[in-house]
DSSP file (Angstrom, degrees, kcal/mol; ACC not computed):
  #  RESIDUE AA STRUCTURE BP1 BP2  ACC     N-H-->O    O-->H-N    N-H-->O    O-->H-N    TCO  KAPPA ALPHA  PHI   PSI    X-CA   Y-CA   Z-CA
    1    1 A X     >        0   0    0      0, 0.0     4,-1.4     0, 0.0     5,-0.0   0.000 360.0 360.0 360.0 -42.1   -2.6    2.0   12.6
    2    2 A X  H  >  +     0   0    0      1,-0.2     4,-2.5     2,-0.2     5,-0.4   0.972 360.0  52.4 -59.5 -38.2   -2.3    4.4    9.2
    3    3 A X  H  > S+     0   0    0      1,-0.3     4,-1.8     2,-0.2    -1,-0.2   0.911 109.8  41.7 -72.6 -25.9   -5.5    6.1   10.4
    4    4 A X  H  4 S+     0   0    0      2,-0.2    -1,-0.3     3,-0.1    -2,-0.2   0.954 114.0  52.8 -61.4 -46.5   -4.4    6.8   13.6
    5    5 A X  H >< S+     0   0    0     -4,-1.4     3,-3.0     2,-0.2     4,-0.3   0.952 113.8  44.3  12.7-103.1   -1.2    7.8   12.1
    6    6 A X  H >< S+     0   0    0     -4,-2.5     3,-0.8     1,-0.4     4,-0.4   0.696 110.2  53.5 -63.5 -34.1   -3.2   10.3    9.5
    7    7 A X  T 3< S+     0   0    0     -4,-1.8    -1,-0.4    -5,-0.4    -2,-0.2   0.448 111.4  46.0 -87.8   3.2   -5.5   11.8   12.1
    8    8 A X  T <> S+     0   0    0     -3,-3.0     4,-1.4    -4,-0.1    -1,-0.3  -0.115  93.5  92.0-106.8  12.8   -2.4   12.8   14.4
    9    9 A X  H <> S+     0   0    0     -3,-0.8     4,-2.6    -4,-0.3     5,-0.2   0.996  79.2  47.7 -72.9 -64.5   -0.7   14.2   11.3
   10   10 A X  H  > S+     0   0    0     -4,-0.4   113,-2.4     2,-0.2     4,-2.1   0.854 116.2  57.0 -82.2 -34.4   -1.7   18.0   11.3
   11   11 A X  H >> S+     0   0    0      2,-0.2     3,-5.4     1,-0.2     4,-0.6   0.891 105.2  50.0 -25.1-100.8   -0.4   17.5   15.5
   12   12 A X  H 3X S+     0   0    0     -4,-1.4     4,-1.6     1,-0.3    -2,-0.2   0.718 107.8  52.5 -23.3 -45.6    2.7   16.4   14.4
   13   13 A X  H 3X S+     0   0    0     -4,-2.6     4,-1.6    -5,-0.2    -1,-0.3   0.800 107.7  51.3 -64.3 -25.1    3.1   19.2   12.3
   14   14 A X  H XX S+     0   0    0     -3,-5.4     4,-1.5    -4,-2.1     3,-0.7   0.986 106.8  46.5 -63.3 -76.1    2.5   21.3   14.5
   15   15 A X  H >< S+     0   0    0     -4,-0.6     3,-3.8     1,-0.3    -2,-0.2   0.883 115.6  51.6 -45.8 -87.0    4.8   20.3   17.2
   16   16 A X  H 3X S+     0   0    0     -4,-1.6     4,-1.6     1,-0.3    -1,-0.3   0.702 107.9  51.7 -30.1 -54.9    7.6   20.0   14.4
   17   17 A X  H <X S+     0   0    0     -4,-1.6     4,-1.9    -3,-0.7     5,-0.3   0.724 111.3  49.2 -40.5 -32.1    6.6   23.6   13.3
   18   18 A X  H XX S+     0   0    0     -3,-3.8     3,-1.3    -4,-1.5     4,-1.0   0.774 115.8  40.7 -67.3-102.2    7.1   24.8   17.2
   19   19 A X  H 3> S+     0   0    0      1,-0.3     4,-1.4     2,-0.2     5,-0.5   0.699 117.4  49.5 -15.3 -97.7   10.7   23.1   17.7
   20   20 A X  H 3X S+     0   0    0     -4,-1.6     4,-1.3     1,-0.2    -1,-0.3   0.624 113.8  41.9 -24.8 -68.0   11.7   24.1   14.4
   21   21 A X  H <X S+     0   0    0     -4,-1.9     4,-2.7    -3,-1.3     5,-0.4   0.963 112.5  56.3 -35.3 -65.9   10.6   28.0   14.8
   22   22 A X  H  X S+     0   0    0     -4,-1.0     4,-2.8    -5,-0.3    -2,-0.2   0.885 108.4  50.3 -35.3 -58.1   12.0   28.1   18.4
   23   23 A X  H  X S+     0   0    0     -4,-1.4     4,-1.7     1,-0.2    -1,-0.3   0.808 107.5  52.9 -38.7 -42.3   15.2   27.0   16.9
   24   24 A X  H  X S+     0   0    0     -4,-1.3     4,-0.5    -5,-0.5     3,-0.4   0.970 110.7  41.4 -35.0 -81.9   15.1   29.4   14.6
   25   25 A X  H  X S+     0   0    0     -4,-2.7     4,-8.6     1,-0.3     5,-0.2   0.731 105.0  61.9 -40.4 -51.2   14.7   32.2   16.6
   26   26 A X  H  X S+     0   0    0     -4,-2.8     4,-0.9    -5,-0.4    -1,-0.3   0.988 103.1  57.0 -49.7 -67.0   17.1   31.1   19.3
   27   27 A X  H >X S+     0   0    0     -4,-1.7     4,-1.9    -3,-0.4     3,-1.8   0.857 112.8  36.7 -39.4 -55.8   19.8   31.3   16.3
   28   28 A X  H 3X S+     0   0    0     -4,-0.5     4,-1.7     1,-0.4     5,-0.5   0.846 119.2  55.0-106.3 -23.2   19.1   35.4   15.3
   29   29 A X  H 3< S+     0   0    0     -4,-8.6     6,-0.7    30,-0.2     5,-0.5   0.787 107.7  46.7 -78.5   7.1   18.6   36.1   19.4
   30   30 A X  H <X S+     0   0    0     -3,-1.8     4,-2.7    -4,-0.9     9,-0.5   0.948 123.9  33.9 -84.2 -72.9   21.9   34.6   19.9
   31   31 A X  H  < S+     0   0    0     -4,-1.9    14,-6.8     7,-0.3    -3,-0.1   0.659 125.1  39.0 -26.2 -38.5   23.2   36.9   17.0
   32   32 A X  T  < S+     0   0    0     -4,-1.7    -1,-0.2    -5,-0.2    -3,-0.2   0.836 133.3  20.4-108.0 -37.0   21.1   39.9   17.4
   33   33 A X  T  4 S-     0   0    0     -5,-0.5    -3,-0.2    -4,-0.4    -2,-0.2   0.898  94.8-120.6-109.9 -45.2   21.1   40.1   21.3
   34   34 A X     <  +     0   0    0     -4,-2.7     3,-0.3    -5,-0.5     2,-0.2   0.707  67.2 134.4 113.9  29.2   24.1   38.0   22.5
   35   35 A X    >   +     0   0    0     -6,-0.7     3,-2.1    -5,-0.4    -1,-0.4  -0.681  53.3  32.2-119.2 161.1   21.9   35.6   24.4
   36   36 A X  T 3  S-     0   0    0     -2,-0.2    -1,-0.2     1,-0.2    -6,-0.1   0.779 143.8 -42.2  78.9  17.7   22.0   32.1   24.5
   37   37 A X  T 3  S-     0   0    0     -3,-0.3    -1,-0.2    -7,-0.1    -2,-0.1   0.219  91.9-107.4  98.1 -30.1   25.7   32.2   23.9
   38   38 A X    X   -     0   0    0     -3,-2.1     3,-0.6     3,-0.2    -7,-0.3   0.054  55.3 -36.9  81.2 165.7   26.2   34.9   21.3
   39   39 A X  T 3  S-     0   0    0      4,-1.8    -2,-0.1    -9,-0.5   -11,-0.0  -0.747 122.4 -16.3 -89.5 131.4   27.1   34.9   17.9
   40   40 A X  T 3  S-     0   0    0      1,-0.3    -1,-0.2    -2,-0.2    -2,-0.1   0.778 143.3 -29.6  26.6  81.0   29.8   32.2   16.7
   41   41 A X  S <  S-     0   0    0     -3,-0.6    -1,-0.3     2,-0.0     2,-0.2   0.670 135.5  -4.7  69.8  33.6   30.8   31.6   20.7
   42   42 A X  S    S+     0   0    0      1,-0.1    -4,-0.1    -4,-0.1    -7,-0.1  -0.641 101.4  42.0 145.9 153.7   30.1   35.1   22.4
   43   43 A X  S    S-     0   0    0     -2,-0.2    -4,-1.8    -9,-0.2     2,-0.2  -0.268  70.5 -89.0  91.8 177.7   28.9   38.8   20.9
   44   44 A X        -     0   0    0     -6,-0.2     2,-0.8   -10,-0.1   -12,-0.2  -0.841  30.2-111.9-115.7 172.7   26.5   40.1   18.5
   45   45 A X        -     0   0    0    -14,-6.8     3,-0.2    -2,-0.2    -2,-0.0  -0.862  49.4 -99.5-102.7 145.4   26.8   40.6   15.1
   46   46 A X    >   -     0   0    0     -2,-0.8     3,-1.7     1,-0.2     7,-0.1  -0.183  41.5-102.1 -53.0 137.2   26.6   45.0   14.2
   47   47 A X  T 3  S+     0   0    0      1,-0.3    -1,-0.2     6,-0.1     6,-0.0  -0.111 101.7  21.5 -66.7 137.2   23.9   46.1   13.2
   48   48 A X  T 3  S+     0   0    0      1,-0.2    -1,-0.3    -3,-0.2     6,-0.2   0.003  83.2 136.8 105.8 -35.6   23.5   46.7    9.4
   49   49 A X    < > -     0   0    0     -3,-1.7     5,-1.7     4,-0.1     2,-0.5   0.182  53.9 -91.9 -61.7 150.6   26.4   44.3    8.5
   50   50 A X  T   5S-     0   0    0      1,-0.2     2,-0.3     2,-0.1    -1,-0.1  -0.853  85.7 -18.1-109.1 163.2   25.6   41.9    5.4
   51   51 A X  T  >5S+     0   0    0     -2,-0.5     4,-2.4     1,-0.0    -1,-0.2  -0.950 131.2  53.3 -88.1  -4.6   24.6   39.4    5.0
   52   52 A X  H  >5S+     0   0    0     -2,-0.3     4,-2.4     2,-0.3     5,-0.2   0.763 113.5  49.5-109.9 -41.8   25.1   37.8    9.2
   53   53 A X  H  >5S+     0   0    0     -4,-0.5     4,-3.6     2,-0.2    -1,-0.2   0.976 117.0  36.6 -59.4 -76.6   23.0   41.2   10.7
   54   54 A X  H  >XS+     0   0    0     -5,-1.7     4,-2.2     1,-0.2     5,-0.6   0.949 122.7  51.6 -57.7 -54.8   19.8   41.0    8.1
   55   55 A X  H >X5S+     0   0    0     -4,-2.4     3,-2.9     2,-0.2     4,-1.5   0.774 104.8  49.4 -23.2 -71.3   20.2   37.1    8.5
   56   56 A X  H 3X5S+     0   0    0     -4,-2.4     4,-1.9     1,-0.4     5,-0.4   0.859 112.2  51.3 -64.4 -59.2   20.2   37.1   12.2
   57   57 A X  H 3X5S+     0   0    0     -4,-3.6     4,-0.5     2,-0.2    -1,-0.4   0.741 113.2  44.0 -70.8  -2.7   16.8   39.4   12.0
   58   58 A X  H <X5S+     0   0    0     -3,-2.9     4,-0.9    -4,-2.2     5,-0.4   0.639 109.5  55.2-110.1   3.5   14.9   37.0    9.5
   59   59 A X  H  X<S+     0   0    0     -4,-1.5     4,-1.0    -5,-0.6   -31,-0.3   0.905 119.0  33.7 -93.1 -24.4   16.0   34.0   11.5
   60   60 A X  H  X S+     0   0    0     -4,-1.9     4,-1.9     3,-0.2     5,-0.2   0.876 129.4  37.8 -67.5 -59.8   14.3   35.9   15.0
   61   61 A X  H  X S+     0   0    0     -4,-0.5     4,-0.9    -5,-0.4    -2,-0.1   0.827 121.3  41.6 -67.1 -22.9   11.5   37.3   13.1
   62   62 A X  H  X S+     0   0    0     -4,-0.9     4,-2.8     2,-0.2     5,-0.2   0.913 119.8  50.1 -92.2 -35.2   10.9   34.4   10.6
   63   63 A X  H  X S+     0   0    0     -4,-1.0     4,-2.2    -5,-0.4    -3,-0.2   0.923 114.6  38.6 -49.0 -56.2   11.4   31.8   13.6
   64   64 A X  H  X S+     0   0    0     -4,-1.9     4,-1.3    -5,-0.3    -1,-0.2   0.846 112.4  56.4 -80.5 -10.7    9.3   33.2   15.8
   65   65 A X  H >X>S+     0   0    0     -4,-0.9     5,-1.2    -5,-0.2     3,-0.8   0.976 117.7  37.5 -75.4 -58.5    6.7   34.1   13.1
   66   66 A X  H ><5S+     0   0    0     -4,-2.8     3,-3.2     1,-0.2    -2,-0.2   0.955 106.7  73.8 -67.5 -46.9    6.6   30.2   12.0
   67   67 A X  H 3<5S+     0   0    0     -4,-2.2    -1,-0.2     1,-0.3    -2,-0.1   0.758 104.8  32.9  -8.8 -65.3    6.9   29.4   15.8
   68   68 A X  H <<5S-     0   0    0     -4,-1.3    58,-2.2    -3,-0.8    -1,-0.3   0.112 115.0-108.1-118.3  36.3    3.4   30.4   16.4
   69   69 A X  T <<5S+     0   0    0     -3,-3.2    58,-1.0    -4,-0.7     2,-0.6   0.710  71.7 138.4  77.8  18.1    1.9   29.4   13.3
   70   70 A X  S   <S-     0   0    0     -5,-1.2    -1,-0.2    -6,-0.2    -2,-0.1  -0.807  82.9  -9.8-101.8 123.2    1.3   33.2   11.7
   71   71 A X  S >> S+     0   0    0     -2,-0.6     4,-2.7    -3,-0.1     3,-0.7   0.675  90.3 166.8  81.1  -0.4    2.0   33.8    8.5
   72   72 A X  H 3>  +     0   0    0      1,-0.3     4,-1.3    -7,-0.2     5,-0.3   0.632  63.7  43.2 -39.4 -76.2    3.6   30.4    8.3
   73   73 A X  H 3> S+     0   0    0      2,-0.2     4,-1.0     3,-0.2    -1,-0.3   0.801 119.9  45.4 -66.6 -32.8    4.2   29.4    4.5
   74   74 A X  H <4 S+     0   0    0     -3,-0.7     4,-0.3     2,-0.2    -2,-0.2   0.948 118.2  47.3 -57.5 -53.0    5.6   33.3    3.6
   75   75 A X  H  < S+     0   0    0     -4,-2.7     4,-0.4     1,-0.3     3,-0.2   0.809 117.0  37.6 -73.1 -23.4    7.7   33.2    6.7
   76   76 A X  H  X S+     0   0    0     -4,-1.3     4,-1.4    -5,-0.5     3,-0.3   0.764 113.1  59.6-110.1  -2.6    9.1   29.8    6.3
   77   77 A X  T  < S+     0   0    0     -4,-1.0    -2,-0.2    -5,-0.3    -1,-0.2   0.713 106.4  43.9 -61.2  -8.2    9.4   30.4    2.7
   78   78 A X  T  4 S+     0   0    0     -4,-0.3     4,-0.2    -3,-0.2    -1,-0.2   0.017 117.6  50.8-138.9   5.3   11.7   33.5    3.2
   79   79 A X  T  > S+     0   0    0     -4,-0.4     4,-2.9    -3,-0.3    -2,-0.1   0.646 106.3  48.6 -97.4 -39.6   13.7   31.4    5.9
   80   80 A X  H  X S+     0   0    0     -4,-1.4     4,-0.7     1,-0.2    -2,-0.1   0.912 115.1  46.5 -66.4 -40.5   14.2   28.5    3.9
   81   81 A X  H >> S+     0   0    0     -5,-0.3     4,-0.9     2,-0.2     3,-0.8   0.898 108.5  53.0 -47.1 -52.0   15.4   31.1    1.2
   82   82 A X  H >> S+     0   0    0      1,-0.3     4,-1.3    -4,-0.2     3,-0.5   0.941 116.1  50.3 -72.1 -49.0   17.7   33.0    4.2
   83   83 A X  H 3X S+     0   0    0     -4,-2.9     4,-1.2     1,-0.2    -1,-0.3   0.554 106.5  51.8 -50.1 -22.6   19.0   28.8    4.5
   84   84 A X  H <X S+     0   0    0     -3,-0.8     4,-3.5    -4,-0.7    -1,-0.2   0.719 112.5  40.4-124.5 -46.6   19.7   28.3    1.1
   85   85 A X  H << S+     0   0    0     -4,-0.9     4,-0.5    -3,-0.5    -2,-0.2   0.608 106.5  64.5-110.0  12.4   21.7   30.9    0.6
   86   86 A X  H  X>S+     0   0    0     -4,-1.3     4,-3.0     3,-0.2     5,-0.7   0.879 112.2  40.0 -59.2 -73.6   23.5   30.6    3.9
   87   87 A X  I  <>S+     0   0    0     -4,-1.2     5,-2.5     1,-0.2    -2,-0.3   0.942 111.8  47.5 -82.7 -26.9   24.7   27.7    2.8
   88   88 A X  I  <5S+     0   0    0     -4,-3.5     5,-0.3     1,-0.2    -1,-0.2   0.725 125.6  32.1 -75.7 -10.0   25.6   28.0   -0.9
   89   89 A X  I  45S+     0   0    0     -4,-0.5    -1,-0.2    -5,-0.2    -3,-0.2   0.830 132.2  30.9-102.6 -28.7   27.6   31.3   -0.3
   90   90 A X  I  <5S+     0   0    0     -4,-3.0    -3,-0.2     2,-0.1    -2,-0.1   0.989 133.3  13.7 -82.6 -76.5   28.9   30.5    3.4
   91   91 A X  I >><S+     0   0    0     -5,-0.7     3,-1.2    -4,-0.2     4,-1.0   0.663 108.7  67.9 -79.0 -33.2   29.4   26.8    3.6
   92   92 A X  G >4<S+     0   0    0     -5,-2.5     3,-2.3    -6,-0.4    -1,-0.2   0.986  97.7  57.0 -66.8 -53.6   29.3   25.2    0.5
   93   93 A X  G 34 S+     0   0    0     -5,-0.3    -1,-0.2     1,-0.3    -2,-0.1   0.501 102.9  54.2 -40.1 -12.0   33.0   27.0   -0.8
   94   94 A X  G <4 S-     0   0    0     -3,-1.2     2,-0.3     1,-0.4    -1,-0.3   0.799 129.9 -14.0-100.7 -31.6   35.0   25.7    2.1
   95   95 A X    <<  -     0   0    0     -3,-2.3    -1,-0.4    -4,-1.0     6,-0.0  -0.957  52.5-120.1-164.3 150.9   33.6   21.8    1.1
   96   96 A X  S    S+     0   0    0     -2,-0.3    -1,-0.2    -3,-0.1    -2,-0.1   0.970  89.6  58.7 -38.5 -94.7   31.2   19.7   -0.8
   97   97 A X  S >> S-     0   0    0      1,-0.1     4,-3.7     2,-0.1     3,-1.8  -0.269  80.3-127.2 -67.9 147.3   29.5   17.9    1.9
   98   98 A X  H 3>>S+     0   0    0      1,-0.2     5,-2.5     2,-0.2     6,-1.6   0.645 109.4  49.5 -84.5   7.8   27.8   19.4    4.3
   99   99 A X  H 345S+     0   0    0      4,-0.2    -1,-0.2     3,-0.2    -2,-0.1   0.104 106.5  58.3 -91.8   8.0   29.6   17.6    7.2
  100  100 A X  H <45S+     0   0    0     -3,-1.8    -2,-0.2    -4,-0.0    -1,-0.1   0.586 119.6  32.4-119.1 -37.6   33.1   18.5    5.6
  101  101 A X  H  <5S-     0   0    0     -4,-3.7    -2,-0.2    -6,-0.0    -3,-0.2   0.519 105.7-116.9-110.3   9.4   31.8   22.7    5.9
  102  102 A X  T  <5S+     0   0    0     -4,-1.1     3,-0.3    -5,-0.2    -3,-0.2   0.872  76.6 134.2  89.1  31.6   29.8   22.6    8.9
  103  103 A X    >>X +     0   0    0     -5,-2.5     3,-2.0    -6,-0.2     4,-1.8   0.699  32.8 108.2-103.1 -22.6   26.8   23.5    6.7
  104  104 A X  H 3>5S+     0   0    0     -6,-1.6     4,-4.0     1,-0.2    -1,-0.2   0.679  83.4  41.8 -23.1 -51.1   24.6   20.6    8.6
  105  105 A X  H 3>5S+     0   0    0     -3,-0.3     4,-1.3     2,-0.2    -1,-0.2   0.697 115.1  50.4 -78.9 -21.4   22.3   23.5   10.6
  106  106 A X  H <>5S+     0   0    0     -3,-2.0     4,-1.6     2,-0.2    -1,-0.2   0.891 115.5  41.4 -95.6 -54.7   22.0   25.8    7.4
  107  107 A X  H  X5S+     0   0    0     -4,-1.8     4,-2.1     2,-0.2    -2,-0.2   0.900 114.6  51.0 -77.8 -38.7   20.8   22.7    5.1
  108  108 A X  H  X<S+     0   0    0     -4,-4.0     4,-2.4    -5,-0.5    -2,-0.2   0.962 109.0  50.0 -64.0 -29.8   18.5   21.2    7.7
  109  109 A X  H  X S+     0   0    0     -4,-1.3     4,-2.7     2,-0.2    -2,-0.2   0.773 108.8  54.8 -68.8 -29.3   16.8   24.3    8.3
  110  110 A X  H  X S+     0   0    0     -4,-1.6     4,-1.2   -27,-0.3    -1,-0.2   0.945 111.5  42.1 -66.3 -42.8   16.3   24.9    4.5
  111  111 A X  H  X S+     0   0    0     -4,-2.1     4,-1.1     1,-0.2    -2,-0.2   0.721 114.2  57.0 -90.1  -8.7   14.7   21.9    4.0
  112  112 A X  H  < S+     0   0    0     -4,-2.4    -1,-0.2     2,-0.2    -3,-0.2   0.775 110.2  35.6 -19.9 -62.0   12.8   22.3    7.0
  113  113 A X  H  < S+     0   0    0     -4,-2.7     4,-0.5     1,-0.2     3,-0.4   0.657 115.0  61.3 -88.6  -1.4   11.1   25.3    6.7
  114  114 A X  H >X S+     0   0    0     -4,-1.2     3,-1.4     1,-0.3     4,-0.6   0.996 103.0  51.4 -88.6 -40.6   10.8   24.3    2.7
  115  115 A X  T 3< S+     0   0    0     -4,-1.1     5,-0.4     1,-0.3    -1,-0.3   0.461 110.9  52.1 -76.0  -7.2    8.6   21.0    3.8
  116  116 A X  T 34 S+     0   0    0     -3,-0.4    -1,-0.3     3,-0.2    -2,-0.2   0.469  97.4  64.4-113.3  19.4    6.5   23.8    5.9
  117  117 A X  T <4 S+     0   0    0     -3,-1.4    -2,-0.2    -4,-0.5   -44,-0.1   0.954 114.0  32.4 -72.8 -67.2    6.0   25.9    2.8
  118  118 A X  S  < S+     0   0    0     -4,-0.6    -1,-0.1     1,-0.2    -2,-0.1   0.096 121.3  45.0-100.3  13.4    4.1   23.0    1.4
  119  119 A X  S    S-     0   0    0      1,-0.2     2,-0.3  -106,-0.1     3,-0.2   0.388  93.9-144.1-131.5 -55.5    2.2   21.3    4.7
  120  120 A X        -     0   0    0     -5,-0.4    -1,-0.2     1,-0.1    -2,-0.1  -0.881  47.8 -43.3 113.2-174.6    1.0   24.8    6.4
  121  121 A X  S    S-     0   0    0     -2,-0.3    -1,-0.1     1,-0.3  -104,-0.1   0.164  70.1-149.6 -73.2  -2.2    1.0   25.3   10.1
  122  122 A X        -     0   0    0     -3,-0.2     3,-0.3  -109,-0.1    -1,-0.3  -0.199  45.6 -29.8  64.7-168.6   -0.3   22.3   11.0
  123  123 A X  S    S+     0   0    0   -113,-2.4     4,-0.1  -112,-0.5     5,-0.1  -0.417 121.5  34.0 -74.7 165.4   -2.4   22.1   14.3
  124  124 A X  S    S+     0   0    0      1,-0.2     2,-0.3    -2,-0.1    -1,-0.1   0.602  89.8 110.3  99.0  -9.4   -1.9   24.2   17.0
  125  125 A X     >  -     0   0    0     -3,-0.3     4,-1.3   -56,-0.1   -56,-0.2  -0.854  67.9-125.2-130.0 144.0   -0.9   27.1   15.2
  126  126 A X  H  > S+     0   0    0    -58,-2.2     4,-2.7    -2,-0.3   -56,-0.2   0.599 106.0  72.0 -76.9  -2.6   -2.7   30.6   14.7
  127  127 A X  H  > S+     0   0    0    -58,-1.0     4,-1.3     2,-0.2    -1,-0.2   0.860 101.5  44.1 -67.8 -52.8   -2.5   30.6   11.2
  128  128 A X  H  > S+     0   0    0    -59,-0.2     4,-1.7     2,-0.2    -2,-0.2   0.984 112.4  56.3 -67.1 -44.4   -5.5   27.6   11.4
  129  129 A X  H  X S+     0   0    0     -4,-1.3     4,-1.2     2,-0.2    -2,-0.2   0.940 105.4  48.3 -77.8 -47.2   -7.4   29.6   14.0
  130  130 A X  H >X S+     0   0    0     -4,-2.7     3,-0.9     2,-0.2     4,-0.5   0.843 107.7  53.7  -4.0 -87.4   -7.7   32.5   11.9
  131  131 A X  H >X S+     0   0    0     -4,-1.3     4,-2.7     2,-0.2     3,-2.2   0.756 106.1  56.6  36.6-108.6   -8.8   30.6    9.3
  132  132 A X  H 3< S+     0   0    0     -4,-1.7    -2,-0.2     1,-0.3    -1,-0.2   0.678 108.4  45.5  11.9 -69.9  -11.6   29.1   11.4
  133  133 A X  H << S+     0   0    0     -4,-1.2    -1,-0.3    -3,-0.9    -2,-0.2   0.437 101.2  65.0-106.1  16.0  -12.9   31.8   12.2
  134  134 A X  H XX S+     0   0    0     -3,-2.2     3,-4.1    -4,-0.5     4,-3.3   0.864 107.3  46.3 -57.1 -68.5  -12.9   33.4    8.9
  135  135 A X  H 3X S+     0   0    0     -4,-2.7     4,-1.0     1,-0.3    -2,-0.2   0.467 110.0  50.5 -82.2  28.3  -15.1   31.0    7.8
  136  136 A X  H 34 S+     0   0    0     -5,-0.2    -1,-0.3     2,-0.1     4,-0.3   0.210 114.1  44.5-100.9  14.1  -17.4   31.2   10.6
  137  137 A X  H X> S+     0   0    0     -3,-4.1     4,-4.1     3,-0.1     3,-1.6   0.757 115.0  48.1 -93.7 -52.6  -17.5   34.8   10.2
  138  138 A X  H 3X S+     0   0    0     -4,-3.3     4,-1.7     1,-0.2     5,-0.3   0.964 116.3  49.1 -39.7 -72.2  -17.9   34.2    6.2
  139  139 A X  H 3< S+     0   0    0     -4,-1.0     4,-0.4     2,-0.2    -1,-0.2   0.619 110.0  45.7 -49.2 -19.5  -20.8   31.4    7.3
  140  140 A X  H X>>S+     0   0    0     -3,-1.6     4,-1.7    -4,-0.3     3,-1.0   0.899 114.1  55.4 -84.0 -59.4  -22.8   33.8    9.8
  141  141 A X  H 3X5S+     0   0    0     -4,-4.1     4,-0.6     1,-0.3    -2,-0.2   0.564 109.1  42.5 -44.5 -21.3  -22.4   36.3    6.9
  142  142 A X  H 3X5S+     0   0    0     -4,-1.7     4,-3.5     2,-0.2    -1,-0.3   0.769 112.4  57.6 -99.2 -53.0  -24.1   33.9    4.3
  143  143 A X  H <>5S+     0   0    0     -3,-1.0     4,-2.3    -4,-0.4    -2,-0.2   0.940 105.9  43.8 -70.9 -64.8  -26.6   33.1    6.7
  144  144 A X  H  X5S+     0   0    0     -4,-1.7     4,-4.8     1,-0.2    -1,-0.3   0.785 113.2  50.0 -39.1 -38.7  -27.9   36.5    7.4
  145  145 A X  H  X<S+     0   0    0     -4,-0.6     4,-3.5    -5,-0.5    -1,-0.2   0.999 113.1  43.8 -49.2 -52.5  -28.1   37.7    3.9
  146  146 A X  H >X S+     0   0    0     -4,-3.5     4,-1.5     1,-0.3     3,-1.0   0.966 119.9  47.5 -66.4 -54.5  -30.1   34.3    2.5
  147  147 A X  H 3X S+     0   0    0     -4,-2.3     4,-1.7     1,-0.3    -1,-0.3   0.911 115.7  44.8 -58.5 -47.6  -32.3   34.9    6.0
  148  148 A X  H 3< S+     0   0    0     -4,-4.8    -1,-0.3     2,-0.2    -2,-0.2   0.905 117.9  45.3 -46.9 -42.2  -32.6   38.9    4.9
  149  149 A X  H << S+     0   0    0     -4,-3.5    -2,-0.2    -3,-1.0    -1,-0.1   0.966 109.7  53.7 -46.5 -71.3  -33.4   37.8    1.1
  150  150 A X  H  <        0   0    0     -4,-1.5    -1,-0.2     1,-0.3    -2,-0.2   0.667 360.0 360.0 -28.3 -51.2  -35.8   35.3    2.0
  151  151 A X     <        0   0    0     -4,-1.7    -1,-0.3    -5,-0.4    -2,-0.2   0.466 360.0 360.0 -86.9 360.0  -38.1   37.7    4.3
C-alpha cells in the first residue's frame, strides 16, 4: 500500500498545486477585475492602493503562475510571503486565533504555498516538463560531442 502511496505522490502534488493556484488566482481576479463576486462582497480594489491592490496582483499572477506549475517554488514562495503578511498585519491585530480574526484563508494559503516551496510542482506541471527536456537536450548535447571527439 506505501508504494503505491509513494509512486502516486508527485500526482497528488500536482493536483494539490492546481486547486491551490486556481484558488489563488480566483482571490486577486475577484479583487483586481470584480469577477467572481468582487472584492470583500462586490468592486475592485484601485489600482495602486497598498497593500490590497499589489496583493490582489501577486495573488492572480503568483496563482496562476503556481497553477500551471511555472516557476513554481519562486512563485509560491513570494505568495506564501504575500500570506504571511496578510495575516500578521491584517488579521492577526483584531484576534489571536485565526478563527477569532477570520485569518483562516490567509494562514492556510501561507502554509500551502510554503509546503510547495519545498515539494516543487509535482506532476503535471510545466515546471517538470521543462526540466525534461533540458536534460534531453543536455543528453543529445553530450552525445554529439563524445561522438564528434571520438571520430
Amino acid at each position: 500500500m506505501t508504494g503505491r502511496l509513494d509512486r502516486a505522490q508527485p500526482y497528488a502534488i500536482g493536483m494539490f498545486r492546481i486547486v491551490v493556484g486556481l484558488l489563488f488566482a480566483c482571490h486577486g481576479a475577484a479583487s483586481l477585475f470584480g469577477v467572481l463576486g468582487g472584492a470583500h462582497g462586490g468592486g475592485t480594489i484601485p489600482a495602486g492602493t497598498w497593500p490590497g491592490w499589489y496583493a490582489a496582483v501577486i495573488q492572480l499572477v503568483g496563482g496562476g503562475l503556481v497553477m500551471i506549475g511555472l516557476g513554481t517554488r519562486a512563485a509560491a514562495f513570494v505568495s506564501s510571503g504575500s500570506m504571511a503578511y496578510a495575516y500578521f498585519k491584517v488579521h492577526q491585530p483584531e484576534a489571536l486565533w485565526p478563527l477569532q480574526n477570520s485569518g483562516e484563508a490567509s494562514a492556510m494559503f501561507c502554509w500551502a504555498f510554503l509546503l510547495l516551496v519545498f515539494t516543487g510542482s509535482g506532476a503535471l506541471g510545466l515546471d517538470r516538463l521543462l526540466a525534461s527536456r533540458s536534460r534531453d537536450t543536455g543528453t543529445r548535447q553530450r552525445t554529439r560531442k563524445t561522438a564528434t571527439a571520438s571520430a
